[in-house]
Structures are given as structure tokens and as C-alpha cells.
N, C-alpha and C positions, 0 to 999 in steps of 0.2 A: 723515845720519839713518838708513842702512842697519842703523850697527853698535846705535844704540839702540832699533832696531826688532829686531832678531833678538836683541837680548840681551833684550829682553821677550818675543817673540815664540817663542824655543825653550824659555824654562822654563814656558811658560804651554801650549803643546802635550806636552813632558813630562809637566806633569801632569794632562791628559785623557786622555795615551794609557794611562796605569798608576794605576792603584789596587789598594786592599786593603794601602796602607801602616800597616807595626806600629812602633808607637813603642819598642818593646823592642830590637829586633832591627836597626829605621832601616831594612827595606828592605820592596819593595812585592812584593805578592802574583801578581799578573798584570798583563801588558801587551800589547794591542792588537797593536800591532807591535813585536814582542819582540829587540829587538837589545842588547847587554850596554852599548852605549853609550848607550841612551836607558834603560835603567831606573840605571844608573850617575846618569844627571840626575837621572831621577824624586828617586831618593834624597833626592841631595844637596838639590835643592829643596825636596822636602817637610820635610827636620831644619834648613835655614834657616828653612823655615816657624815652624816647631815651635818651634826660637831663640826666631828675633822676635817671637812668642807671649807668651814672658816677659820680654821687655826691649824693651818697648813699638816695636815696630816698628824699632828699630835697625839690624839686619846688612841690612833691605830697602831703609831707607835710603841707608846706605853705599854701598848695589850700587849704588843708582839714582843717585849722585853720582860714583861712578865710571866707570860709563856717560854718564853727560851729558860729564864730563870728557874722556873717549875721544871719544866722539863730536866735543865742540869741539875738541880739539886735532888731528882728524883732519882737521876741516873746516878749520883755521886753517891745517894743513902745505899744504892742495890749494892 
């Protein structure tokens, strides 16, 4: 359950550490703790946001199925 904890767990601190995202441009305005790997997340998280916006939840889904999927088959190799 580690890996389906930090795969919700880092895009959801991604996107409290950065805001001031522009939907024009996809990238965010400032960030907290400013490393080019965490607003690289921010990003991407916020235009799967943005996505799954208009196709009813979709690409969130998918993630969170291939998380459960990684996590069981991770659990199933131990």
C-alpha cells in the first residue's frame, strides 16, 4: 500500500506546494518549495486535471486503476 499511498500522496502535495497555474501556457506561477522536479509535477497534474475536466473523470480513473494494479501485483510478487 506504500506505492498507492505516494502515488496519491505526491500529486496531491504537488499541488499545494504550487499555484498560479495558467491553462494557456500549462505551467504554474510560483511554488513553495521551488525545485524544477516538483513544479514539472505540479504541471502535469494540474492539465490531467484540466483533462479529466472534460471527459468526465477519465485519465483520474485510469491512474487510480493502475495504481491499485501496481500496488496488487506488487503485493502479490512479496
Amino acid at each position: 500500500m506504500i506505492v498507492f499511498g505516494a502515488g496519491i500522496g505526491i500529486p496531491i502535495l504537488a499541488l499545494f506546494n504550487c499555484g498560479g497555474w495558467n491553462e494557456g501556457t500549462m505551467q504554474v506561477a510560483y511554488c513553495v518549495v521551488d525545485t524544477p522536479d516538483l513544479r514539472f509535477v505540479a504541471e502535469v497534474v494540474y492539465a490531467v486535471v484540466l483533462l479529466s475536466s472534460f471527459t468526465l473523470g477519465l485519465p483520474i480513473f485510469v491512474y487510480l486503476m493502475i495504481l491499485l494494479a501496481l500496488a496488487l501485483l506488487l503485493r502479490w510478487l512479496s
